[in-house]
N, C-alpha and C positions, 0 to 999 in steps of 0.2 A: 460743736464743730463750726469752723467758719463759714461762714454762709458763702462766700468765694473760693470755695474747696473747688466746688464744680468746676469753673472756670479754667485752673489750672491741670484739672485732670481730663478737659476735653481736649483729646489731640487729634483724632482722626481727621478734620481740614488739614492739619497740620502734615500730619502723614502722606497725605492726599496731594499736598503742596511741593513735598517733596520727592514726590514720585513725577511731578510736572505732566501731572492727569486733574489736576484743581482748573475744574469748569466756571464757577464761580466770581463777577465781579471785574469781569474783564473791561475793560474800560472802550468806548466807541467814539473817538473825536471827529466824526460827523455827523449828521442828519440821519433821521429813519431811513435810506432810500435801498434800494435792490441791493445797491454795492456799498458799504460804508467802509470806511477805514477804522481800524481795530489794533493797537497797540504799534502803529507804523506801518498795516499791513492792509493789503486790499482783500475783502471777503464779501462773497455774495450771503446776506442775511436771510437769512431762513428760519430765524429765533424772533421776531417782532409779530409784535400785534395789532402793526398798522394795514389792517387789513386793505382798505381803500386805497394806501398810499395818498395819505392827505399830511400826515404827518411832518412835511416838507413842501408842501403845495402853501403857491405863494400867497394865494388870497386869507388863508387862515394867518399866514404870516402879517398881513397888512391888516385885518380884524383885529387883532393882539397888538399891534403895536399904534393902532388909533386909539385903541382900551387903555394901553399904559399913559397914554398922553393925557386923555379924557380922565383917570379918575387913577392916576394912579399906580405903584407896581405891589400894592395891595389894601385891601378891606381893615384891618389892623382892628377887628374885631368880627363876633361871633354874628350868624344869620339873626340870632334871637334879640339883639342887642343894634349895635350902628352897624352892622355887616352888610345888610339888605340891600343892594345896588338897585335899581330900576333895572341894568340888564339882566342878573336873576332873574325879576320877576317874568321880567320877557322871553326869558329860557325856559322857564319854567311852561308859561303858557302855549311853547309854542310846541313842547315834548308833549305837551298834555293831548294836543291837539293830532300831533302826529303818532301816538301811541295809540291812541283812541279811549283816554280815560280820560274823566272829571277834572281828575288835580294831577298835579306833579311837586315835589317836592327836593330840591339842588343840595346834596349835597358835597363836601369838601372835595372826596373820596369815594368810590366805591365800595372798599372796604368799611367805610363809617357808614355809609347806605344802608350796608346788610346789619353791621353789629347796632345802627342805630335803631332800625324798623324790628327787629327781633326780639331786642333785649325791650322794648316799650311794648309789644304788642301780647309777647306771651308771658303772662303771668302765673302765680303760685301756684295756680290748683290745673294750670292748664300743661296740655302738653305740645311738644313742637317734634314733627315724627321728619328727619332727612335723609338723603341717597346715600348709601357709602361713600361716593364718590363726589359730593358734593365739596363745593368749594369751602377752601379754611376761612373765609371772612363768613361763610354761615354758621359753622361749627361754633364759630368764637361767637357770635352772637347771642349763638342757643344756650353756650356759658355763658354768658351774660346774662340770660334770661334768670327769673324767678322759676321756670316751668322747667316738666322733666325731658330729656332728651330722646327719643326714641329710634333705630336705624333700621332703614332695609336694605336689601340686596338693589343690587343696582338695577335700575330700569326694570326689577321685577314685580309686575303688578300686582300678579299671586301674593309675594313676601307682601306688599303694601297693604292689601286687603287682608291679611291675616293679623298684623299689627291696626289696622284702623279697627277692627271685630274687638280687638282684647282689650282695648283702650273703655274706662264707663265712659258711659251714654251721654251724660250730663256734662262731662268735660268738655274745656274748648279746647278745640285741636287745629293746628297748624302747620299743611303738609310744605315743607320748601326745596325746590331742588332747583341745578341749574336745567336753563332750557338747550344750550352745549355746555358740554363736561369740556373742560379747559386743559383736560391732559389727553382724553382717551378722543375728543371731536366729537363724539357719538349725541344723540337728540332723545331729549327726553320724551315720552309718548304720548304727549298731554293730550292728545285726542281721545284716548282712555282713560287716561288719570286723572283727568277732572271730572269728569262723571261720577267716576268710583267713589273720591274723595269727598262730593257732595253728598253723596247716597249714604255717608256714615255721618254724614254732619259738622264734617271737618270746612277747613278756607285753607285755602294754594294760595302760594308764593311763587312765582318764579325771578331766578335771578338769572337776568336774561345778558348778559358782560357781552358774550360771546354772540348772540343771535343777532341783536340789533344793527342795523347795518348791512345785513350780513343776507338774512332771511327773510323771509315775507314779502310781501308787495311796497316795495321801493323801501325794504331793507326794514320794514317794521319788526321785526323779529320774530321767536318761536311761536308767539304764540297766537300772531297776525300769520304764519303758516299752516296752523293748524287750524284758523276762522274760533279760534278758543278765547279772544281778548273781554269778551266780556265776562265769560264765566270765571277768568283768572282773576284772584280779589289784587293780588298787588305784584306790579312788574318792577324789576329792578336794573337797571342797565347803568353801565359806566362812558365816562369821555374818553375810556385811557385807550380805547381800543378803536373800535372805524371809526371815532369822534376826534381823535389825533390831539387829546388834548389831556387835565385832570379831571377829575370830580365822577360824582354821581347823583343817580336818582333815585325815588322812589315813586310811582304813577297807580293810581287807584282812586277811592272814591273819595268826597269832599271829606266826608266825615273823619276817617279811617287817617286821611291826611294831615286834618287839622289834628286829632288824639298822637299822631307822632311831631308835629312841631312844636307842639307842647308839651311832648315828655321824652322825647329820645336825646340821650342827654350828649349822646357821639356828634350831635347838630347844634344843641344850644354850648356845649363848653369846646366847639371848636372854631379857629378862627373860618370865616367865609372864602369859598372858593376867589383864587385872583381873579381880576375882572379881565387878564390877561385870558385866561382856559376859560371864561366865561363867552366870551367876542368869538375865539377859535371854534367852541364846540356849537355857537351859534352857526355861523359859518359853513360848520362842517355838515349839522341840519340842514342848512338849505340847499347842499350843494350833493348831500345823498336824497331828496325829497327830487330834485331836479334833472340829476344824472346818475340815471341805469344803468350804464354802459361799462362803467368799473365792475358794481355789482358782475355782471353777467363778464365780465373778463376775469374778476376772480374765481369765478363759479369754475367756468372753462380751464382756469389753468390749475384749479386745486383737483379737481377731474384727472388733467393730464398727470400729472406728477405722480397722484393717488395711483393709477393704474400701470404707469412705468415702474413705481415700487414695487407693485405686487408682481407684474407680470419679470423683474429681476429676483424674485424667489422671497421679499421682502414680507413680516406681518404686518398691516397696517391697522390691524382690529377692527373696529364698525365706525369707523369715519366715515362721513359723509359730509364735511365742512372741510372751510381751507385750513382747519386742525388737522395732521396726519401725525399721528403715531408710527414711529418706526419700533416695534420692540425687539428688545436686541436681549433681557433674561438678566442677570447678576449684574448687580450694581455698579460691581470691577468690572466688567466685560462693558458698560453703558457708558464707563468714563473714557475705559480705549476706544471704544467708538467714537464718540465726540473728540478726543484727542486727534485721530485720525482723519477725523473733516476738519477742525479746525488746520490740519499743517496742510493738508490741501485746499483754504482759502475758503471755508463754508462755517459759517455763522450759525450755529444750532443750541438747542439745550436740552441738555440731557436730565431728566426724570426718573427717580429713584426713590426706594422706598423713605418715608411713608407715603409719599402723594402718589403713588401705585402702590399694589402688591406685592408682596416679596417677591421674586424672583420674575418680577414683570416689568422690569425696568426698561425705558423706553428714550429713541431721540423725541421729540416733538418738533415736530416740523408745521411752519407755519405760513402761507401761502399770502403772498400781497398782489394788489389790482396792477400792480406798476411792475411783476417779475415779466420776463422775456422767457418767449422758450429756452433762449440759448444761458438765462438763469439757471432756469430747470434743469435744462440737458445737465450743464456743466454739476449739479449738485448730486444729481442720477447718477454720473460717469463718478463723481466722490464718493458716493454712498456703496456702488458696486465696486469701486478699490477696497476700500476700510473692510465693506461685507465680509467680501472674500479673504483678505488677509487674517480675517480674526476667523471663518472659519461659518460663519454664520447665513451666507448662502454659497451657493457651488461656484465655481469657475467656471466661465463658457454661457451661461445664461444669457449675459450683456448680450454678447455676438450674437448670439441664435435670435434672441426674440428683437433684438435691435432694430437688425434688418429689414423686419416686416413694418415697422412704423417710423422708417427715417427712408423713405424712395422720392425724392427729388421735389417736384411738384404735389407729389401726393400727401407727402408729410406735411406742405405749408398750406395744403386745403383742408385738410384733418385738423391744424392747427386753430387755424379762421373758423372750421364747424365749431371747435370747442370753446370759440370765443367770443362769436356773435350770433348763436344758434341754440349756445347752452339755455335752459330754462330750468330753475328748479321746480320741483313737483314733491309731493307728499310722499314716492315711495325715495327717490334721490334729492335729499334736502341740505346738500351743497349750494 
């Protein structure tokens, strides 16, 4: 058979494309910011992962372009080889420092982060046990690996300790999950799970994309929220998210560190991060180490939004980050959703099996430090059209419960509580 048999017989984009419900690849000729313009057209974005809103802030701008002056508009080889800039290494040290680990280690990508610490760490006779729900640059990893794959239910500790018991004793084992699940928002429990997983003799991973920034004391991430950064063996976090920029890391002990620079091979045969994303997510370090005040405005307004969804009849699932799931059930029914916010000017993306459930297909709404209420509002007032025309919450909710949180002065001091008053905490770890 041809081996590009497949190719011509995948049509579903196709079909997709032709029904003009194809979510997919749409083109953005602006900047990250609240409002970008999108195929000619003005839309409030509610699909990016520039949590901070640094992704257009000018000083990472002017980091990146003293970098391209100074050394270049790229490394034009691999970290292991002439790739090594001095600013690396000062990237490196200075995550190291603000993570609260030993080492750190820069890589290209996030993605090459996870498939590169995985596939070097877990070997032939060892196992690597992950969330259902965890991210596909883990999965591909744990393919990558020599070791067997093992999965549990999501955020269930029970499933996790019944797979760590059946595992031999002698094996090494390596639990990895994200510290936010990147569709559903939800936080992994590591204030149990790490206990558990030493008690069978296992070492955690978390891959922390989403937390960092985000979570913890001045944005250290999940596992500076849960006081667990020491007991967690290796942290993983990206630029591409509140770091507004590319690349990744990997942050843990010296040893543990140097064993993946010298064998993870996603790091040695790739070329080195631009010195361009290197300057910006410098930058973007010193300026979430310095300034809370985004923090606690994103905290605030992923809060508001969360709760005007639900209180319109909305699921939001166990969010509690500026990740909100909207689930909206069949995959058809996810695309005319997203159809329906994009022709009313809102910038979303819609989630569909495999990366959910069957039948739990979802918008994923994603919350930046730089939206406005009158953002929100206006995505709210889009969500509650689309809802209702497709059927999927009632008509009259908007009015009824509107009412009670839009009264003049009282709405714009409700507004201010949730924005310079919000504090995350361990039980709301938004």
């Amino acid at each position: 058979m041809d081996i590009f048999k497949k190719c011509s017989e995948f049509t579903i984009a196709k079909q997709i494309q032709s029904m003009d419900l194809y979510p997919y690849f749409h083109t953005v000729e602006s900047g990250q910011n609240p409002v970008v313009i999108s195929e000619g057209k003005k839309m409030v974005m509610m699909g990016s992962n520039n949590y901070l809103g640094l992704a257009t802030d000018q000083r990472l701008k002017n980091a990146a372009i003293f970098a391209v002056q100074k050394y270049g508009s790229g490394c034009v080889g691999s970290r292991f080889l002439n790739g090594t800039l001095d600013i690396h290494v000062r990237l490196e040290r200075e995550l190291a420092k603000f993570i609260g680990k030993p080492a750190v280690l820069v890589f290209t990508t996030g993605m090459q982060a996870n498939l590169g610490a995985i596939s070097s760490i877990v070997g032939k006779n060892d196992y690597v046990i992950t969330d259902k729900f965890d991210h596909a640059s883990i999965i591909d990893g744990c393919r990558l690996s020599y070791g067997k794959m093992v999965r549990f239910k999501h955020n269930d500790l029970a499933d996790l300790e019944d797979v760590l018991k059946n595992l031999p004793e002698e094996s090494g084992k390596l639990v990895v999950v994200d510290g936010v699940f990147s569709m559903e928002g939800d936080v992994a429990p590591l204030d149990r799970m790490v206990p558990l997983v030493h008690r069978y003799g296992g070492r955690i991973m978390v891959d922390d994309a989403h937390g960092i920034g985000v979570l913890g004391k001045n944005g250290r991430g999940t596992c500076d929220h849960y006081g667990v950064t020491d007991e967690v063996d290796l942290i993983m976090g990206t630029f591409s998210k509140s770091f507004a920029a590319i690349g990744g890391f990997i942050a843990g002990s010296d040893e543990i560190i140097h064993y993946i620079k010298h064998n993870g091979r996603a790091l040695i045969f790739s070329a080195a991060p631009s010195p361009a994303d290197a300057a910006a997510a410098l930058k973007a370090l010193e300026i979430i180490k310095k300034d809370s005040r985004r923090r606690h405005r994103l905290i605030g307004s992923a809060r508001y939004m969360r709760d005007k969804l639900k209180k319109l009849g909305f699921d939001t699932g166990n969010s509690t980050t500026p990740i909100i799931p909207v689930v909206i059930g069949e995959d058809f029914d996810t695309f005319k959703m997203w159809r329906l916010l994009y022709d009313r000017g809102i910038f979303t993306t819609p989630v569909i099996t495999p990366a959910v459930p069957p039948g739990r297909g979802l918008i994923r709404v994603s919350i930046m430090a730089t939206h406005t209420k009158r953002h929100l509002d206006k995505a709210c007032d889009a969500f509650y059209e689309a809802g209702c025309e497709l059927g999927i919450i009632k008509k009259g909710a908007h009015r009824k419960k509107r009412g009670r949180i839009r009264k003049s002065w009282a709405a714009i001091n409700k507004w201010m509580r949730y924005l310079w008053k919000s504090k995350p905490s361990k039980t709301q770890s938004s």
